[in-house]
N, C-alpha and C positions, 0 to 999 in steps of 0.2 A: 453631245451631252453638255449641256448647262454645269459649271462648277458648281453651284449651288443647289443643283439637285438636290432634295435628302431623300434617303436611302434608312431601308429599314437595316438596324444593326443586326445580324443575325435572330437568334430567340427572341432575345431580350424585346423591352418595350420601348427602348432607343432611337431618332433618327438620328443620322448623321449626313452631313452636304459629305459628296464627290471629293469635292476637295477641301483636303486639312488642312490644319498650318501647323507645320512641327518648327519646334522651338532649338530644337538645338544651336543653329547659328547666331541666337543671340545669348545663345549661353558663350559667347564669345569663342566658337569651335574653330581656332587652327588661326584668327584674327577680330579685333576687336572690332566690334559695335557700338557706337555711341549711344546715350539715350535717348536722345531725339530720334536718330534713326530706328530705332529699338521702336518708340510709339508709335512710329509712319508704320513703320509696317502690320503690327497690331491694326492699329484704324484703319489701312489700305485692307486687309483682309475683313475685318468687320463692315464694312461699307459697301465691300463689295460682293457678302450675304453669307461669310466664309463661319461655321458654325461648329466647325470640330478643330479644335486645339491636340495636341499632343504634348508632352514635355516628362520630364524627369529631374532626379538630382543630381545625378551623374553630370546632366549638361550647366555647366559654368561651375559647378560645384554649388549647386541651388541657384546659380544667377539666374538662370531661365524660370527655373518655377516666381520667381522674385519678379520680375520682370509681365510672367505672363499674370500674374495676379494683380499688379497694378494693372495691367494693361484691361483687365475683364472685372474687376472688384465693383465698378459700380454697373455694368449689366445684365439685366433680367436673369436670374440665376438659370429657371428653366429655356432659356433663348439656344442656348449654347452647350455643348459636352464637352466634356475634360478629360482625358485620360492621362495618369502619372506612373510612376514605377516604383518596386520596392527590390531592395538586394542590395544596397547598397545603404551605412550610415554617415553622415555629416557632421564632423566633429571640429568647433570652432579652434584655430591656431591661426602664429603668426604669419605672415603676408611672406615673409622673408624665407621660411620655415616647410613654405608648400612645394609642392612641383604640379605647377598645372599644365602641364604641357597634357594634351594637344591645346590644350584652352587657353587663351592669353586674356590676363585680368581678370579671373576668376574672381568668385567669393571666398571669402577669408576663411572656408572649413575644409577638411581633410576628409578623402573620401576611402571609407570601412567596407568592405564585403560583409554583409551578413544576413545568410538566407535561415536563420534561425527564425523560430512561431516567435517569439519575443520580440527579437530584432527588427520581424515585420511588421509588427501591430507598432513600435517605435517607430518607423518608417513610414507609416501610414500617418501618423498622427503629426512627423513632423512633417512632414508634405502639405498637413492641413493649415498648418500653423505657417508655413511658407508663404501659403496660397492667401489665409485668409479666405478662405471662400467657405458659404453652408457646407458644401460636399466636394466629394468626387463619383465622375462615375465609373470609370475603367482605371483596374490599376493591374499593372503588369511585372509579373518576375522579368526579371530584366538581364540580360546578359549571362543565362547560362551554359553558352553555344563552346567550339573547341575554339573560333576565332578569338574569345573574348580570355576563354580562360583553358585552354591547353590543356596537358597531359593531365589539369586537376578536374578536368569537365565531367567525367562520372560521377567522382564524390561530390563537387557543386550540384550537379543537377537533382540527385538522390538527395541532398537535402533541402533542397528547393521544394524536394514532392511533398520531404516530410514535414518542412517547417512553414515554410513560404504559403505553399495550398493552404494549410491546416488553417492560417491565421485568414487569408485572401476569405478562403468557403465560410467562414465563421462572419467575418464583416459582411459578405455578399448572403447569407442566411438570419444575418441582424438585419438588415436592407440599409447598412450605410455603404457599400457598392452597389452596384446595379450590374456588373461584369468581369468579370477576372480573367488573368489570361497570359500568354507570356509572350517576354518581345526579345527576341534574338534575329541571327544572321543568318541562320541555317535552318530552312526548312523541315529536316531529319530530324533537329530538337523541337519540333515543333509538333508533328509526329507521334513520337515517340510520348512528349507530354500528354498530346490527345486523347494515346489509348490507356496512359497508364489515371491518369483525373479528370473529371469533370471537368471542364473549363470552357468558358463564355468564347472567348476570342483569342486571336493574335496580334503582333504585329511583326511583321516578316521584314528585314531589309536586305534587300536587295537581290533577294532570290526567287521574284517572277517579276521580270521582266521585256522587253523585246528582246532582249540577246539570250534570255537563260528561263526554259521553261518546266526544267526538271521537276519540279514542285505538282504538276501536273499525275507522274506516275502515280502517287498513292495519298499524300497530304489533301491536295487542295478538296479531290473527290470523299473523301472523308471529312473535309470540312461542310461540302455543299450537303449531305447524306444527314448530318448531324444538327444540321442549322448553326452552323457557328462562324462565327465573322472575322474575316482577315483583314486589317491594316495592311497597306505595304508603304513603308519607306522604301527609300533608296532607288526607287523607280529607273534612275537614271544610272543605276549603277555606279555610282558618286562624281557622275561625269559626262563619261564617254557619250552617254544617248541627249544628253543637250548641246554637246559641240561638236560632236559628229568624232570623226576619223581624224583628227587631227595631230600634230607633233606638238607633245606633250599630254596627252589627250590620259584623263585618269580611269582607270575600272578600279574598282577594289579596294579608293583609296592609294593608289598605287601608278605606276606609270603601265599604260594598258599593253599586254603581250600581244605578240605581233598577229596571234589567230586573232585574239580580239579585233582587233584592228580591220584586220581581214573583212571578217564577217560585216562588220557596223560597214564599213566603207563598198560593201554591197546592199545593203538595206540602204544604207545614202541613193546608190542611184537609183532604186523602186522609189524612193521618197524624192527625188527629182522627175521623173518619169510621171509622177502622178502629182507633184505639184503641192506636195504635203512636207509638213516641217519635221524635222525627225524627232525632236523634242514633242511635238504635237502627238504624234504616233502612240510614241513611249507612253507619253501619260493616260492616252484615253486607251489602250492596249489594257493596261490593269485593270481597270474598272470593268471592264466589261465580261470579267468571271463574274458569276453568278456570287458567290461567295466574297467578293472585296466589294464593303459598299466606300470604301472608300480611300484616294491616295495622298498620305501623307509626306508634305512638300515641303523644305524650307530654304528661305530662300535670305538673300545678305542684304539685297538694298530692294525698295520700292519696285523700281524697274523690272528686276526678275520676276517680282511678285504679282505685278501686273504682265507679265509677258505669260508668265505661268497658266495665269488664269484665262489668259485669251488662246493659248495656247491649247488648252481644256475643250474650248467648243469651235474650233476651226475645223470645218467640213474637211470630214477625209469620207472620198468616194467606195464604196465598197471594193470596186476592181482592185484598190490599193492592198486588201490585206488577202485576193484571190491571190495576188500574183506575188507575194512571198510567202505564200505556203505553196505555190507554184514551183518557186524555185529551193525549196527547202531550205527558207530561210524564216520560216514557223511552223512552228508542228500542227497537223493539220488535225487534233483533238483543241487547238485553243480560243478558246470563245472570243470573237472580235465583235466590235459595236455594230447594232445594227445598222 
């Protein structure tokens, strides 16, 4: 598959390319980004016909939405789709006064939880205000999974349904959305959102991937049944499936457990045996549910950005994904490329 493919967005009247370019790492996530570097990669992905952005406020503390707006402010509004997040507000304070960590050099405001109908339509409106841009067309409750927010995740999510929806279905029923939808870690709040609201799309990280297909039982088929479109970040697991098996090697954000290990480090030898890159694997692996038109990537310097994308359409021979469902090492319900 061509990264550049576009891909019909679930219902909606949407296309989006295969491949997206999520913003978080130049919301300066875990290390900083220069500006220059920040444009290269905006233009290396525009150039190279890349037409679905991602971002939020969460990432840099607005840096990224700031950043992807320059970077798209002066092209063809309809060229391109956007999706942002709401759950969270941005409240300006001193530089001294913040704790940006995981983010280093963030923007100078302070980040609020607040899945209240108020809150959102304020969340909405600063996002637009960030972007500068006519619209948005996806925007997503953002983070209300247990990884994100723990033992307080029922009361988050219950008012997500009641505030967050209330305001998302009213903008998407005025037609200043085109999508609504929610972006967590966990498939289960994903779920569980589906049956309790309406809702356009997802974006899932990190929970279909080559190593982890649970999402399969009950979500994604509910997705495909429903016409409703999945995002996936975290394709890679936040790691492990572009550097392989290696010491130090991250799942989860985390230093990767040794079953982890185990498993990729046998998917490495199917992916020697047949002569396919294991990062190549992962990424056209997602895409190829009926239900994801597309995997959202991001990536720190040029190089990855262009590896990425070559990565995207690198022949892999069908035999490659018989012989790890072969060996149970994919469940053999999961749709691979043709």
């Amino acid at each position: 598959m061509l990264p550049t493919q576009t891909r019909k967005f679930g219902r909606t009247d949407l296309n989006v390319t295969a491949f997206g370019f999520g913003t978080a790492p130049v919301g300066n996530f875990l290390r900083e980004i220069d500006e220059t570097t920040s444009t290269a990669l905006f233009d290396t992905a525009w150039d190279a016909g890349v037409r679905m952005y991602d971002t939020a406020p969460m990432y840099g503390h607005g840096l990224a939405e700031a950043r992807t707006a320059q970077a798209l402010r002066w092209k063809t509004r309809s060229d391109f789709v956007l999706a942002s997040k709401v759950g969270r507000l941005l409240k300006p304070a001193r530089r001294a006064d913040i704790d940006f960590a995981p983010w280093a050099n963030a923007a100078p405001f302070t980040l609020q939880f607040d899945y209240s109908y108020d809150g959102t339509m304020r969340a909405f409106e600063d996002s637009l205000q960030r972007l500068a841009l006519e619209y948005i067309d996806i925007m997503f409750i953002h983070d209300i999974d247990v990884f994100t927010r723990g033992a307080e995740q029922p009361e988050v999510f219950r008012q997500a349904m009641d505030g967050c929806y209330r305001a998302l279905a009213s903008l998407r029923d005025q037609k200043l959305l085109r999508a609504i939808g929610v972006g967590v870690n966990e498939w289960e709040v994903c779920l569980e959102a589906l049956k309790q609201r309406d809702f356009d799309a997802f974006l899932l990280a990190g929970r279909y991937t080559l190593l982890e297909q649970e999402a399969l039982n009950e979500f994604l088929p509910l997705c495909e049944a429903r016409n409703v479109a999945v995002l996936v970040g975290g394709g890679f697991n936040s790691g492990i499936l572009a550097t392989g098996a290696r010491p130090g090697a991250k799942y989860n954000y985390a230093p990767a457990p040794a079953a982890v290990m185990e498993k990729v480090a046998r998917i490495e030898a199917v992916c020697a045996a047949h002569n396919v890159p294991l990062a190549a694997a992962a990424l056209q692996f997602v895409v190829a549910h009926p239900a994801i038109p597309s995997f959202i990537a991001g990536t720190r310097t040029v190089e990855q950005l262009q590896q990425n994308l070559a990565w995207f359409s690198h022949p892999i021979p069908p035999g490659f994904w018989a012989d790890l469902k072969a060996r149970g090492l994919l469940r053999e319900d999961a749709p691979v490329p043709a």
